[in-house]
Each structure stands twice: as C-alpha cells, then as structure tokens.
N, C-alpha and C positions, 0 to 999 in steps of 0.2 A: 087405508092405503097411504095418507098424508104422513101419519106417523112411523109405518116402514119407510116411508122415501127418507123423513127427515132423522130415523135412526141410522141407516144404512150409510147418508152423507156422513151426521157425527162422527161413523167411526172410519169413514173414510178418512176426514180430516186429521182424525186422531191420529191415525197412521200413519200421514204424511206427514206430519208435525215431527213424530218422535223417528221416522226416517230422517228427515234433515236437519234434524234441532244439533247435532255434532258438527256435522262438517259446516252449518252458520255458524258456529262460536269458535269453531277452527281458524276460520275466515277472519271474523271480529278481530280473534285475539293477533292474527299476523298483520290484520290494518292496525291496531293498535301498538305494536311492536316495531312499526315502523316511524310511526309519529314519533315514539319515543324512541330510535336509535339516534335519532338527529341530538338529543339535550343529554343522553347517555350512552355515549359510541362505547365507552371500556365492553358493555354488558354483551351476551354473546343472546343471551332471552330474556325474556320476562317471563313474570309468572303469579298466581294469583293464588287467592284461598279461602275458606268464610270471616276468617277474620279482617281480612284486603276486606274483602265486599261489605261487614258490618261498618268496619272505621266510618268505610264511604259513604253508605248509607247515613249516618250518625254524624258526621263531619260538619256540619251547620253547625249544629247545637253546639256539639266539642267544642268547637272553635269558636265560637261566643262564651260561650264558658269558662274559655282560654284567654277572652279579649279580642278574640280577632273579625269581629262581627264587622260589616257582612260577607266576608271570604266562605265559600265553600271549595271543598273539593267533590271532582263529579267522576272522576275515576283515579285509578291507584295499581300498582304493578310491582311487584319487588324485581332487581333488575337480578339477573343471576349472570356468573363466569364461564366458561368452558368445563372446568372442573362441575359447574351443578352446587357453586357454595354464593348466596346471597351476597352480593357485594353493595346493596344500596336500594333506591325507590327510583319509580316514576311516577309524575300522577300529572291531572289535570286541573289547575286551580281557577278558580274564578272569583275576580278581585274589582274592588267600586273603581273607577276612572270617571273621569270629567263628564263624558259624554253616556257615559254606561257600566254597563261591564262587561270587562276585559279575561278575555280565558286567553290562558299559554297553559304549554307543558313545563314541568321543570328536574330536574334529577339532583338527588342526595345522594352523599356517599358515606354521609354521616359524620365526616368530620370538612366536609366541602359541599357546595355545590357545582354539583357536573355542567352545567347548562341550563337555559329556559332558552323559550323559543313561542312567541306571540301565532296565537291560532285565529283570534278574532277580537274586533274592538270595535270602539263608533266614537273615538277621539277625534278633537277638529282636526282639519288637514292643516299638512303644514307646523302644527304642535304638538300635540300628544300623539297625532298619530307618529309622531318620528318615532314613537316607540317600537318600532315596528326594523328600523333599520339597524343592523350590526353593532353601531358605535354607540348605540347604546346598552341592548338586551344582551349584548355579549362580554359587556362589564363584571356580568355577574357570574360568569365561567368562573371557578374556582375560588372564586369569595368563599372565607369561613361558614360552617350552616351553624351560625352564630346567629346574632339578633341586628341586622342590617340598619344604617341610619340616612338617609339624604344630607347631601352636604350640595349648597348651594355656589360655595367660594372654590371648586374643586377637590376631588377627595385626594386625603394625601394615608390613609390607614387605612387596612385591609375589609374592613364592615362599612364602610364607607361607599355612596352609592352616587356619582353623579346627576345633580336633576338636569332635565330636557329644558333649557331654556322658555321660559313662559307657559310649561305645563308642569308645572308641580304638583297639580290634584294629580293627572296622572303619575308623576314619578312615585308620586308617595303610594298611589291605590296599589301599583305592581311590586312595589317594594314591603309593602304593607300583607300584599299575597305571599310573596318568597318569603318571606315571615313567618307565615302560618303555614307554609310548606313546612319547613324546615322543624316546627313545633311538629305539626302531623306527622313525617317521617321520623321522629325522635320520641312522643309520646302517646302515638297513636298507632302506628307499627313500629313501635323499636328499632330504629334504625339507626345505630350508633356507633360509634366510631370504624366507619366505613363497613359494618358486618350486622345481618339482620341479626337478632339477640333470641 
C-alpha cells in the first residue's frame, strides 16, 4: 500500500512539473528581460540557446584562462531588434570589490557598451558603495568594448574609466568585470561588431 501511495504521488508530481515547467521559464525569461532593458533599452527581446547556456555554465574557467580570474558570469542573453536580427548581449557579471563581490548587469553591442547597472554589492558606505550612483556606473554607457583602464588623474580618452575617490579596489574589481564582459560577448558568444556572428 506504501508503495502505491508513494508511486501514485511521483507521478503526480511528475505531472505537475512538466504542466508548469513552460510558463516558469516564461516567467523567468520576462524578469530577466526586464533587468536587462535598463543596460540595453535598443533591444526589443532577448533570447537564449545551448550555446548562451554552455558559455555560462563554463564562464569561471574561460575566463581564468582568459586572465580574468575571479570574474564569472551567471547568466547571459543575446539582445535581439524588432526585425528578430541579434543586435548584441546581456549578461550578469560577478566581479572581486573591496568588501566582496559585486554583480551588475551589462550590455555589448560589440563594438560599444550599451550600459551596466549595479544589482548587488557589500562595498563600505560612503566609498565604493558610491558605485552604485549614476556618476559613476553610467560612465561606462557607450565606452568602446575595447579593453577599459582606471585613470586616477581624470579620464580624458574613450577606454578610460574614472575611479571613485578612495575606492580603487572597487573601481578596478567592476572595471576588471566590464573587461571580461566584453572578452565573454566577443569570444565566448561572438558578439562583434554590433551583430551576433
């Protein structure tokens, strides 16, 4: 009798699973498509694939491999246009900061970056947390997805990344991320010169 009861649940459960296992990832992918229309407003969707999903998964290693150690990325999106043609990425990066680490979102266009936008951190107050405000994280709108450098004296060229006064472990940890973004959308989903490849 124990073993009907608890066949009878399995495949109850089963049932339910593969009833709402769709419209969960439905769901998922339009929270996730909102987080990122904020760092990539051009894109009309996003959109995903097993190669999106492998990078991701694999993205530690790549990217130590790359130099970028300890950056991973924990999710990833190609953004797409109205027309339905691949215009660039999204992804979620997570980068060393002073106090931890630091996740934002960021967008490539492949030969720019669209935006970043700080999701979470545990930088002191008052210092690296300022990374968190406009005048900073919005510096990097449209910077080349080139190979970015901190400049302490103010930046005066376009790869060039102002630091937060008195937090330079942070400025360098998110700079250090949009780095290995920019590596990731370029060698890791081909993302180049503004068109998935």
């Amino acid at each position: 009798m124990l073993f009907l009861i608890t066949l009878v649940s399995g495949l109850a459960l089963a049932a339910v699973y593969e009833i709402t296992k769709a419209p969960i990832e439905t769901a998922e992918l339009a929270e996730r498509a909102e987080a990122y229309r904020v760092v990539f407003a051009d894109a009309t969707d996003f959109e995903s694939d097993e190669a999106v999903d492998a990078a991701v998964a694999d993205s530690a290693k790549t990217l130590s491999d790359a130099g970028f150690s300890p950056v991973s990325i924990s999710d990833a999106l190609y953004a797409v246009d109205g027309n339905g043609n691949r215009i660039g990425c999204v992804m979620t990066v997570n980068a060393k900061g002073y106090g931890g680490t630091i996740q934002f979102t960021m967008g490539v266009t492949g030969d720019k970056i669209s935006g970043i936008s700080i999701l979470s951190h545990s930088e002191t107050a008052g210092l690296g947390a300022l990374c968190t405000e406009e005048s900073f994280y919005g510096q990097f709108a449209g910077k080349p997805a080139e190979t970015l450098k901190v400049i302490k004296t103010g930046a005066t060229e376009p790869n060039e990344v102002d630091v937060i006064s008195g937090a330079t472990v942070t400025t360098n940890g998110i700079t250090d991320g949009v780095n290995a973004g920019i590596w990731f959308a370029k060698n890791a989903l081909n993302v180049v010169g503004g068109a998935e490849q």
